[in-house]
C-alpha positions as CSV (number, residue, x, y, z in Angstrom):
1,X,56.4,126.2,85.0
2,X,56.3,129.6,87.1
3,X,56.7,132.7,84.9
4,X,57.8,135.9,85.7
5,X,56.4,138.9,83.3
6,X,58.4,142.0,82.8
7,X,57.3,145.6,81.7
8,X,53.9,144.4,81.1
9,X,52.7,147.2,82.9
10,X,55.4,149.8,83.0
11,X,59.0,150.2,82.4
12,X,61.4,147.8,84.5
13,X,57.8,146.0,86.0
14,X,58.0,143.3,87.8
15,X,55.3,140.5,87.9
16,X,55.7,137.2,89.9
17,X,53.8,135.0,91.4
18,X,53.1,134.5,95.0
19,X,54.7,131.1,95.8
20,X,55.5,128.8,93.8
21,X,56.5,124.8,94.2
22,X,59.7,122.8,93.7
23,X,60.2,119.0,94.9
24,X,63.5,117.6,96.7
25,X,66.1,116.9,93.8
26,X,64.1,118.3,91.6
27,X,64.3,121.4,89.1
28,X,62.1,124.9,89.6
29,X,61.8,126.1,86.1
30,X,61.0,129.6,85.8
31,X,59.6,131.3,82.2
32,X,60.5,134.9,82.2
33,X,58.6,136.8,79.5
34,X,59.4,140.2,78.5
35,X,56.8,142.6,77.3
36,X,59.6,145.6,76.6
37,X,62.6,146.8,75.7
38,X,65.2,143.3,76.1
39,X,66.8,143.9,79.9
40,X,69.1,142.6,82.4
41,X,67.2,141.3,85.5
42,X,68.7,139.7,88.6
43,X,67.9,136.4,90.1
44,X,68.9,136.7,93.8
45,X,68.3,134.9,97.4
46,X,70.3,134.9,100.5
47,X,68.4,132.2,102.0
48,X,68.4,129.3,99.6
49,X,71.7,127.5,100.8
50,X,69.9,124.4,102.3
51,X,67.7,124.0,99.5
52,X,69.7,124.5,96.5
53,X,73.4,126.3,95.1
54,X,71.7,128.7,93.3
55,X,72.8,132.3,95.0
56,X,72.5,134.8,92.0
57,X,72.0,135.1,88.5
58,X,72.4,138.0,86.0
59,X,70.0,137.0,83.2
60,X,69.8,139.4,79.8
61,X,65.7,139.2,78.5
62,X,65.5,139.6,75.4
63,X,61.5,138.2,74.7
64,X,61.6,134.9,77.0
65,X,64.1,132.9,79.0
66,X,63.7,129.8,80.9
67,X,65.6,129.5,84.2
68,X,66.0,126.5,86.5
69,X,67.0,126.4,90.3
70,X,67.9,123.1,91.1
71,X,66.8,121.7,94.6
72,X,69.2,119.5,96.0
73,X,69.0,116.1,96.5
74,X,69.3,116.1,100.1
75,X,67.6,119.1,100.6
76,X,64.4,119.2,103.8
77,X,61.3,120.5,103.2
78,X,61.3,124.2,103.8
79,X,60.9,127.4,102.0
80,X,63.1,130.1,100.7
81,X,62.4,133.6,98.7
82,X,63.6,134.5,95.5
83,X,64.3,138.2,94.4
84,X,63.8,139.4,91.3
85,X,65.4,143.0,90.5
86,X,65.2,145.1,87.4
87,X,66.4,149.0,86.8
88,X,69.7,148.4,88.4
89,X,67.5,147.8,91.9
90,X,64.7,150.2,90.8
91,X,62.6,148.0,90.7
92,X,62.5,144.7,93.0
93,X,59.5,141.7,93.5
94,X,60.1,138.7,96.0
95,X,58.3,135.1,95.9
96,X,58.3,132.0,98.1
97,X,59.4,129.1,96.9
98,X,58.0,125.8,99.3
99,X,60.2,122.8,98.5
100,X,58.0,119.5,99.3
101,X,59.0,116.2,99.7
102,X,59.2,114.6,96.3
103,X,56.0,112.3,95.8
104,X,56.7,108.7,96.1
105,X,57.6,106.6,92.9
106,X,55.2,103.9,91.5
107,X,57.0,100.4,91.8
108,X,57.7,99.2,88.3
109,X,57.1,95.4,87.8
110,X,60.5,93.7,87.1
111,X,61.4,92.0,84.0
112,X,61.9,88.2,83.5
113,X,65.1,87.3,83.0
114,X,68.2,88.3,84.4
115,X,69.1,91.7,84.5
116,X,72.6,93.8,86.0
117,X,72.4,96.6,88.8
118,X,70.5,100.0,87.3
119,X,72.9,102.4,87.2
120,X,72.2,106.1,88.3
121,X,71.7,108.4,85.3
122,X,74.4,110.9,85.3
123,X,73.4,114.3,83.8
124,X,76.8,115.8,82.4
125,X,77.4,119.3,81.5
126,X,77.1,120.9,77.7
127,X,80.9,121.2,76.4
128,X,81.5,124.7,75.7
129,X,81.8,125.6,71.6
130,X,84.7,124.6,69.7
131,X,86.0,128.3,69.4
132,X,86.6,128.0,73.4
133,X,88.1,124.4,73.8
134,X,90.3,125.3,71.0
135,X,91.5,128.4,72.2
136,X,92.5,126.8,76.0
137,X,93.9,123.9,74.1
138,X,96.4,126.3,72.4
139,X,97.1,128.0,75.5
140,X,97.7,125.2,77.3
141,X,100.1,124.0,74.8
142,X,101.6,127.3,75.1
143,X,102.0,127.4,78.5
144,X,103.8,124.3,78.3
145,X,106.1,124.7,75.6
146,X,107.0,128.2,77.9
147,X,107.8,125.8,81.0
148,X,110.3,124.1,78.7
149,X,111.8,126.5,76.7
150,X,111.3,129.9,79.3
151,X,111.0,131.7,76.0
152,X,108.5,135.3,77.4
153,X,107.2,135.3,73.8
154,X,105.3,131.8,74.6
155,X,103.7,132.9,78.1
156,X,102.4,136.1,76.3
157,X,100.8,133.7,73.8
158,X,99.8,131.3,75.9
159,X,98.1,134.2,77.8
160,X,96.2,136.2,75.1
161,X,95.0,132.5,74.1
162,X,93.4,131.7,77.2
163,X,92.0,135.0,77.3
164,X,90.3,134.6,73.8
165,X,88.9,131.7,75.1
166,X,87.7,133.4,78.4
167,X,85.9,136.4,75.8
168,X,84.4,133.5,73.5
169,X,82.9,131.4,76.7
170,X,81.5,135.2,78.2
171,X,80.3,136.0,75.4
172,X,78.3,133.1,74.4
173,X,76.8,133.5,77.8
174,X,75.5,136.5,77.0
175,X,73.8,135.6,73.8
């Protein structure tokens, strides 16, 4: 795991490393460690389209995060830099990331007896907390009981509901 060290050596300081590896399909995990105050940093890179989605991140520090980049599955070997920016672009530190070809896979011997087609692993998504699936739930039904009944009272409701639940999602981000 790369790491990233903030205000070890200064306010807003910025310590990465040179380069740092990632394989096709794979994830880069990054540790960033703060040695300060807690702070925003940016995560940001303009050339990482044919490697991975990531674009740019606002990440609050308190004392240490992890952060992953995936690498697509499809992606070429190639390189692309990360930037890392702190101060409100005071302060700014760049590395290399080199995506490799992912390292062939040992054949695993096969079982006796008969077996079904492996299926791919599928890695699904956290569900967001209770607090926010409830309050879309109610706004939905709001929103729908306004389409039948064209009562305002019910679209203002089914409004401020979805928008609770927009404030709960954002601010469990932030935490």
């Amino acid at each position: 795991m790369s790491e990233i060290h903030l205000n070890r050596r200064g306010i807003n300081a910025i310590e990465v490393p040179q380069e740092v590896e990632a394989a096709v399909g794979s994830d880069l995990p990054l540790r960033i460690v703060n040695h300060g105050s807690p702070l925003h940093i940016t995560l940001a890179s303009s050339d990482s389209s044919p490697f991975s989605g990531f674009f740019h991140e606002n990440i609050y520090v308190d004392e240490i995060e992890e952060f992953r980049i995936p690498i697509r599955e499809d992606a070429y070997p190639g390189i692309f830099n990360v930037e890392v920016i702190a101060g409100y672009g005071a302060k700014k530190a760049q590395f290399r990331v080199v995506v490799r070809e992912r390292a062939a896979a040992e054949p695993v011997p096969e079982e006796s007896g008969p077996a079904g087609p492996a299926l791919p692993a599928i890695a699904l998504p956290p569900l967001p907390p209770a607090g926010v699936l409830a309050a879309v739930a109610a706004g939905l039904i709001l929103y729908g009981l306004w389409l039948v009944y064209r009562v305002d009272l019910l679209n203002a409701a089914a409004f401020a509901a979805l928008l609770v639940g927009v404030v709960l999602a954002w601010s469990r981000q932030r935490s």
